[in-house]
C-alpha positions in Angstrom: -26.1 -21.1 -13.8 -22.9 -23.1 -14.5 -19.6 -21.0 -15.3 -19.1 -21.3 -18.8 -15.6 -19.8 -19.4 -14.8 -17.5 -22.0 -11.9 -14.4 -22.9 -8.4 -15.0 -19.8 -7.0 -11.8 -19.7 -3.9 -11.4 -18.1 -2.5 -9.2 -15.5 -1.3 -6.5 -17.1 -3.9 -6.3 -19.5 -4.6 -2.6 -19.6 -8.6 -2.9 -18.9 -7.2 -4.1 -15.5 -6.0 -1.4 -13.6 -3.2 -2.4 -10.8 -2.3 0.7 -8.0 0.6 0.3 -5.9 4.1 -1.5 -5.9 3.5 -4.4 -7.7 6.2 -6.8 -9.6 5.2 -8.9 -12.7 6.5 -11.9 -13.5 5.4 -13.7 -16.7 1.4 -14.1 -16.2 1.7 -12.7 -13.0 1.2 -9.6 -10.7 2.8 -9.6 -7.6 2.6 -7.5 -4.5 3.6 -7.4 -1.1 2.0 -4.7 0.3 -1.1 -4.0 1.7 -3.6 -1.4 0.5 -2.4 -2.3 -3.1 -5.7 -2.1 -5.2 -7.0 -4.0 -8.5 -9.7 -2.5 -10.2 -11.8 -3.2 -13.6 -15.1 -3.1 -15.2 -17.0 -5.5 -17.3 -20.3 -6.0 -18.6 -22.0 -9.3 -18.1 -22.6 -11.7 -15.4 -19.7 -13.1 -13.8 -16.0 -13.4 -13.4 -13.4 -15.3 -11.9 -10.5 -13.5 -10.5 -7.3 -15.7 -10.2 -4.5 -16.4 -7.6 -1.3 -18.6 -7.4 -1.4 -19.9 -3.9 0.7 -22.5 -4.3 3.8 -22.1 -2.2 2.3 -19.7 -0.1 1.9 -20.7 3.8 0.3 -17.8 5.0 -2.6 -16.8 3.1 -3.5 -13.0 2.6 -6.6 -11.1 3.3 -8.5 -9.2 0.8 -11.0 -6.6 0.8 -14.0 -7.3 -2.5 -16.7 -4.7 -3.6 -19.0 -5.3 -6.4 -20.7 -2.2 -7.5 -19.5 -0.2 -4.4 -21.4 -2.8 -1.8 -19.8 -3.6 1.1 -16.6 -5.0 0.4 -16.0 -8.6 1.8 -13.8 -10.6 3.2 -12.0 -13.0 1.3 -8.5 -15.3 3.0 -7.2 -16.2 -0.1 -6.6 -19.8 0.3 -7.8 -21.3 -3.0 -6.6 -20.2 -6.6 -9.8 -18.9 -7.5 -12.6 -16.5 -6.3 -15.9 -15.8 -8.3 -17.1 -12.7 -8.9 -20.7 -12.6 -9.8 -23.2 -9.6 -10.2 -27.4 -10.4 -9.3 -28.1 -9.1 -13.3 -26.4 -8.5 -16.3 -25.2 -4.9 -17.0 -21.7 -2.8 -16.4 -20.3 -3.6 -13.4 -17.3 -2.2 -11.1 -15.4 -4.2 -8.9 -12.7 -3.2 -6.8 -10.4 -5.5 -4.7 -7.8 -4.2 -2.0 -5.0 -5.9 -0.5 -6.2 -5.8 3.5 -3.0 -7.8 5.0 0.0 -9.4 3.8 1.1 -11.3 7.1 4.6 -9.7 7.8 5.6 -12.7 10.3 6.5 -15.3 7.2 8.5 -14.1 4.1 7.6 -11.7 1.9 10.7 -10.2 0.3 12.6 -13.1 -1.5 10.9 -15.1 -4.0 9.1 -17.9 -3.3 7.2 -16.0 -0.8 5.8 -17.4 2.3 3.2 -14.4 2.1 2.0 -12.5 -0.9 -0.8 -11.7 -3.8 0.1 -13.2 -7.0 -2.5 -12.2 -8.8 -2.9 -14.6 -11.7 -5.4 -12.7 -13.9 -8.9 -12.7 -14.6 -11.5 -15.5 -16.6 -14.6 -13.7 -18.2 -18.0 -16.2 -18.7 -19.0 -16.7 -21.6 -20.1 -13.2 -23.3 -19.2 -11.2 -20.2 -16.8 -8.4 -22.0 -14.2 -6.4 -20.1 -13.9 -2.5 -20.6 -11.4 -0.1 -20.6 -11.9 1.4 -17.9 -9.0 4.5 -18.5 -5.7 4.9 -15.5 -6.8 6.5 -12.8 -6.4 10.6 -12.6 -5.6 12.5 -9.8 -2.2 13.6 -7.9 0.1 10.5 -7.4 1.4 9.8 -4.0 4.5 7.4 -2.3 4.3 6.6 1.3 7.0 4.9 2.8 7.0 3.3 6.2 6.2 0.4 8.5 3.8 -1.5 10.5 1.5 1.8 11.1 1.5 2.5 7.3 0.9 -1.2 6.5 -2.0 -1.4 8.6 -0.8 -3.6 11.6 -3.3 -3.5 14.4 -5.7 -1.3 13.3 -8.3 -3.2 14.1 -7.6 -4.8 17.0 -3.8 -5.8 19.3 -4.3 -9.2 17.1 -0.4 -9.5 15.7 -2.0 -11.9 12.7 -3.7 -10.4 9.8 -7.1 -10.9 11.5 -6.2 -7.5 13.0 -4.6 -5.6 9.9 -6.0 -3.5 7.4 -4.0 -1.4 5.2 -7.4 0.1 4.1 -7.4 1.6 7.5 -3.6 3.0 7.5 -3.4 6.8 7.7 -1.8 6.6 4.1 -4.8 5.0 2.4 -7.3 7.1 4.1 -5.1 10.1 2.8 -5.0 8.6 0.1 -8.6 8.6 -0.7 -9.4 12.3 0.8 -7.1 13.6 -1.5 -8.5 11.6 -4.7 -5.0 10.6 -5.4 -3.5 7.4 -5.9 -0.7 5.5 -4.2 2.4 3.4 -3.7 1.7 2.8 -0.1 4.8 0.7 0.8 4.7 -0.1 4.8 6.5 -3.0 6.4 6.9 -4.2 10.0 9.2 -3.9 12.4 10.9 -1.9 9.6 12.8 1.3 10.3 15.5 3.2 8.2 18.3 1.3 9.1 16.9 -1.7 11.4 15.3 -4.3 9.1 11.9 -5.6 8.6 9.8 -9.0 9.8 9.4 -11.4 6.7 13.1 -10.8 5.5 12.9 -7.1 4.4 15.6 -5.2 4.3 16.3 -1.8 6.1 14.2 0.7 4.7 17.5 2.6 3.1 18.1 -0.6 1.3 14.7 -2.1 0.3 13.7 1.5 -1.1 13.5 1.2 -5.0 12.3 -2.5 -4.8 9.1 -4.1 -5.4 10.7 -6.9 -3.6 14.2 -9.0 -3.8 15.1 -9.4 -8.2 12.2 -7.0 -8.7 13.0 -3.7 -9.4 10.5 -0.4 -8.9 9.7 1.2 -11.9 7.7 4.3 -12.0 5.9 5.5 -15.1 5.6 8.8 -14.1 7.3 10.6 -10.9 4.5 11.1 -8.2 3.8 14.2 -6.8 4.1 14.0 -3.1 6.7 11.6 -1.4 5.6 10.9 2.8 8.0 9.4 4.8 6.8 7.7 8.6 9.7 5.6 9.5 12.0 6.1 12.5 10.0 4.5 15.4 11.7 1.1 15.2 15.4 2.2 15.0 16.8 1.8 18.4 18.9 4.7 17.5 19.1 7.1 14.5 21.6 10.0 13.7 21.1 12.8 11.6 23.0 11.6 9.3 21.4 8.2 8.7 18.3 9.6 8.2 19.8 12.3 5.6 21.5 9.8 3.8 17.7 8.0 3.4 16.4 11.5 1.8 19.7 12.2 -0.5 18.2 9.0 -2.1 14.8 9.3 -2.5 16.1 12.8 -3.7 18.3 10.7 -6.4 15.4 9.1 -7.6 12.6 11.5 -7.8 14.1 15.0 -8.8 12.0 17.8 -8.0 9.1 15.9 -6.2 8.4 17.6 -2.4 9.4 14.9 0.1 7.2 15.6 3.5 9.4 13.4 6.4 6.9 13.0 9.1 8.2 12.4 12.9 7.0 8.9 14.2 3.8 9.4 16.1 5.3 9.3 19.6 7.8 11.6 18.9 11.0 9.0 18.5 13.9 10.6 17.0 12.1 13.7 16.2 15.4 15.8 17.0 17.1 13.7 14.7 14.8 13.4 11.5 14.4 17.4 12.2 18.3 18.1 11.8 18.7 15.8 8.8 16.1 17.9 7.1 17.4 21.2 8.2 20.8 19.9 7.0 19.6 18.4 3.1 18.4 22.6 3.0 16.1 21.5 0.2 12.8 23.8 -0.2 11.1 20.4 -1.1 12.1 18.7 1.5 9.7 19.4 4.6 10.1 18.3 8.2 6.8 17.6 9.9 5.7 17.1 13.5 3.2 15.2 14.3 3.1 16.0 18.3 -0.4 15.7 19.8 -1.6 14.1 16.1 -2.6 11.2 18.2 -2.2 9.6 21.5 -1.9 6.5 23.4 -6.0 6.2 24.1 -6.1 6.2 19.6 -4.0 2.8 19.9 -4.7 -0.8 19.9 -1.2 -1.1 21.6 0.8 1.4 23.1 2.4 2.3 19.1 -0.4 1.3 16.8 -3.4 3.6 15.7 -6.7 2.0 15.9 -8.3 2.4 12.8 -10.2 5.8 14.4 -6.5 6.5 15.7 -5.9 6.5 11.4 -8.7 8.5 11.1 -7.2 11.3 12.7 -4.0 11.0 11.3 -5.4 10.9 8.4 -7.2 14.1 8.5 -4.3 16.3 9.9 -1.9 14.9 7.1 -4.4 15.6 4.5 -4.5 18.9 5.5 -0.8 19.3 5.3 -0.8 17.9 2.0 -3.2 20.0 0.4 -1.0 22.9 1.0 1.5 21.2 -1.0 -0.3 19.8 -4.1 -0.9 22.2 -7.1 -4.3 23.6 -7.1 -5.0 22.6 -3.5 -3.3 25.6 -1.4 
């Protein structure tokens, strides 16, 4: 049967729930990181779930599920993709940002890489429902190409082998039921900048991206920083001036600073914490988490590589959340 449209609904409608960093401009969602999530439910048939893909030359990669199926594949290339269900009924569907290609642009508007999501059309009768924000503790994660994803599934350097589905901090993520700002870009450390034009992670922190800044409804519970491995060098203090502001912005949230995975500046990001002598403020070592045989490359997890990240941080974590210890 034909499309018949009926009911746009725009980004920020509230029966469409968005998870992660995202921006909005008028009609428009916009995020730049991967393992950002849109959600909704409707009853009916079929939807079409919109893009602006216009100035983009590099398109991203998302991750589909209808009903908890298999998610699919979908480059997004065109401005729209159709969402249909085999019979009429309630139906979930959940899309996740896989990859947004950190080799072009992605931090200063127009973006050469990015999901701009554009809102959804309902067929004719098809009825979205409120579907309620999603419950749960509420994690930040802050980090680079390991936490967006980068080579998890193969040494590709593209998005054909990215996932941020597979990054330590989604799978965390999703052990802990929580939800996240999982904010990961490559090549990024706290004072050397990112690939696609991002700044330092000192100085992109608080930014959805370049004009656009974060703004958090509510403070999240658990802050988890993995940067470090990309500085050439990193004192003390550089690292400690990093925590003073995510202390500045979140007051009273436990900040866990992880050491990179193969140890570099571990000495360092140790002392700054020691030094900030804030009880919510806790240094963790992540010596032996992994090693080189759990990477695509001699730095990048594999997606099992994740997996075991994943299950040692979650179990650090749970000590921290309330109820969980």
């Amino acid at each position: 049967m034909a499309f018949v449209a009926g009911e746009v609904v725009a980004p920020g409608d509230p029966r469409i729930v968005l998870e992660g960093q995202w921006g909005h401009q008028p009609g428009l969602a916009i995020t730049v990181n991967s393992g950002s999530r849109i959600s909704f439910t409707f009853n009916g048939t079929a939807v079409q779930a919109l893009f602006d893909v216009a100035e983009l030359e590099v398109p991203p990669h998302l991750w589909i599920s209808v009903d908890e199926a298999e998610p699919e594949l979908h480059v997004v290339e065109q401005p729209v993709i159709e969402l249909t269900a085999e019979e009429a009924g309630q139906h979930k569907v959940e899309i996740v940002v896989k990859d947004v290609n950190e080799h072009v642009n992605r931090w200063d508007p127009p973006f050469g890489c990015a999901v701009v999501f554009a809102g959804l059309v309902l067929s004719s009768g098809t009825l979205l429902r409120l579907s309620g924000r999603p419950s749960g503790p509420r994690l930040e994660f802050y980090g680079d190409s390991i936490v967006q994803g980068v080579r998890a599934l193969s040494d590709h350097p593209e998005s054909e082998g990215a996932d941020g589905s597979k990054s330590f901090a989604y799978l965390t993520t999703r052990a802990l039921g929580a939800t996240a700002y999982q904010v990961g870009f490559g090549r990024q450390g706290v004072v050397r900048t990112g690939n696609g034009d991002v700044p330092a992670g000192a100085e992109s922190f608080g930014w959805n991206f370049a004009g656009s800044p974060a703004e958090r409804v509510e403070q999240p519970d658990l802050v988890v920083v993995n940067l470090g491995v990309n500085d050439e060098t990193l004192s003390a203090a550089q690292y400690g001036e990093y925590l003073a502001k995510l202390r500045t912005a979140y007051q009273g949230t436990e900040i866990v600073a992880l050491s990179p995975f193969n140890g570099k500046h571990a000495d360092q990001i140790e002392a700054a914490v020691k030094a900030a002598d804030d009880p919510k403020i806790r240094y963790v070592g992540t010596d032996g988490w992994i090693t080189e045989d759990d990477c695509t490359d001699a730095v990048h997890p594999s997606a099992e590589g994740h997996a075991k990240i994943a299950t040692r941080l979650t179990e650090e974590l749970s000590r921290l959340l309330p109820g969980r210890s």
